[in-house]
C-alpha positions, 0 to 999 in steps of 0.5 A: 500500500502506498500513503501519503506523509503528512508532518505537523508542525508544533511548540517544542513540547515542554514538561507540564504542556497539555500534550493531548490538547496540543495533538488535538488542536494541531490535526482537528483541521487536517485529519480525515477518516482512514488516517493513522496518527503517528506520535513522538514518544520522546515528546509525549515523555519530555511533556510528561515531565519524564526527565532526569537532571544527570548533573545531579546523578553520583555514578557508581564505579561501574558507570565510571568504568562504562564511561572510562573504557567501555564506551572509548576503547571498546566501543570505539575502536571495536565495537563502532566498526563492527556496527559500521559507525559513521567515522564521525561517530567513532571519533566522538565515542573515543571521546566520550566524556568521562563526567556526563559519561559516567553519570549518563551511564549510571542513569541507564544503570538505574532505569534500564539494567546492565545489558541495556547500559553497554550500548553506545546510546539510547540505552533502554530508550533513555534519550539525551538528544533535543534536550537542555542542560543535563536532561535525560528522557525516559522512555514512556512505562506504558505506551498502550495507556498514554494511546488510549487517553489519546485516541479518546480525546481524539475520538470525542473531539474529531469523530473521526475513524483513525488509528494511533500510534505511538512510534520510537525513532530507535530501530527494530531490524528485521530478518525475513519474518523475524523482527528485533529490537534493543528497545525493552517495550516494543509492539507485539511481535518484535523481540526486545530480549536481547537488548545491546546484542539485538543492535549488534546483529541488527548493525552488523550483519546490515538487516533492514531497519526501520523505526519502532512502533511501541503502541497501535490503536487498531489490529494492525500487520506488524510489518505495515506498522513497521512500514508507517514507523518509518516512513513517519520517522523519515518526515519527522526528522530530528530536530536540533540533530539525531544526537546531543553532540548533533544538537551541542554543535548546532547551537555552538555550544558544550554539551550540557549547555544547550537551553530551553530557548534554543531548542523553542528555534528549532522546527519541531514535528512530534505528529504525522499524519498518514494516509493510505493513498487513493492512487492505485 
């Protein structure tokens, strides 16, 4: 099937914004029947208010040691080649720093376990791209329920047919019928037991990729969903950039000093709305 993209643009969603009534507002004009709505989880989470402030994180020896040597030495001269890294890429993890680092890494210590702590980044969903200071992103506990106090609200107002989903920019790789994923909470059908490994395979051995569907409103095939994620994840885009050092180096400025003001400057599209085309 082939289907048309079509990105909203939104504010930057901050902690406290009314995120339902954003969505709400931004497509009541635009949404028709047939149509699937696909959201941002990483800006339904920041909204949520779901960040932890690194800065104030004590890392443990083991963080240190992840930051210290994991993350420079086997990441960077082995593991980043192994999974095909941009060289650019390599040359920041050789770099990795050791302070934010080590914190960083206690973070994903704490909320995602240790297998999800060895990868080079999104650990467990934990995201630190598009965000100010030492702010770090947690993935949402329960996709299926932050979908159904949407898809509601969606309903009440709209009294539209549409599907919802709520979609990672993290990738599943695929392998004829198989689908896996590093991520812990994906959509039925796509193995996450694995965590680092399964993006190991996934970069290495050069599967198909595309982005994670985590929730869907309607009985969806998987591989459809996994079509829509990313054809979304490819209008979308990335904000400020795909990483933080992306988004540091935008702005001009260190790490953790990028603010709130500078990310309000940049095109935002948490929301996309696809519709299957009526061409044959």
């Amino acid at each position: 099937m082939r289907y048309i993209a079509i990105p909203i643009k939104t504010k930057y969603w901050k902690p406290g914004d009314d995120y339902i009534d954003i969505i709400t507002n931004s497509i009541i004009d635009k949404i028709e029947d047939g149509d699937i709505l696909t959201l941002s989880e990483k800006a339904i989470s920041v909204a949520k208010g779901s960040l932890i402030d690194e800065s104030k994180i004590k890392p443990s020896l083991l963080a240190k040691f992840l930051s210290h040597f994991w993350m420079r030495y086997i990441w960077g001269y082995i593991l980043a080649k192994i999974c095909h890294l941009k060289l650019k890429n390599v040359y920041r993890l050789r770099r990795y720093p050791k302070k934010e680092g080590a914190a960083h890494k206690q973070v994903a210590l704490m909320y995602a376990g240790f297998l999800q702590s060895l990868r080079h980044g999104s650990e467990g969903g934990i995201d630190v791209s598009n965000l100010p200071f030492s702010y770090a992103c947690l993935p949402l506990e329960d996709p299926y329920l932050e979908l159904e106090k949407i898809e509601f609200q969606i309903q009440r107002i709209t009294r539209k047919k549409v599907s919802i989903m709520i979609v990672d920019t993290d990738m599943t790789y695929s392998w004829y019928n198989l689908h896996f994923t590093p991520l812990p909470r994906p959509m039925k059908g796509i193995i996450s037991k694995g965590a680092f490994i399964n993006y190991i395979i996934g970069r290495s051995l050069r599967l198909k990729y595309r982005a994670t569907p985590l929730a869907v409103s309607s009985n969806m095939d998987l591989d459809e969903a996994l079509d829509i994620s990313q054809i979304a994840h490819k209008v979308r885009r990335s904000g400020a950039g795909r990483t933080a050092w992306d988004v540091a180096e935008k702005f001009g400025v260190d790490l953790t000093k990028v603010t709130w003001g500078m990310l309000d400057r940049v095109e935002h599209r948490p929301i996309v709305l696809i519709r299957p085309s009526k061409e044959d």
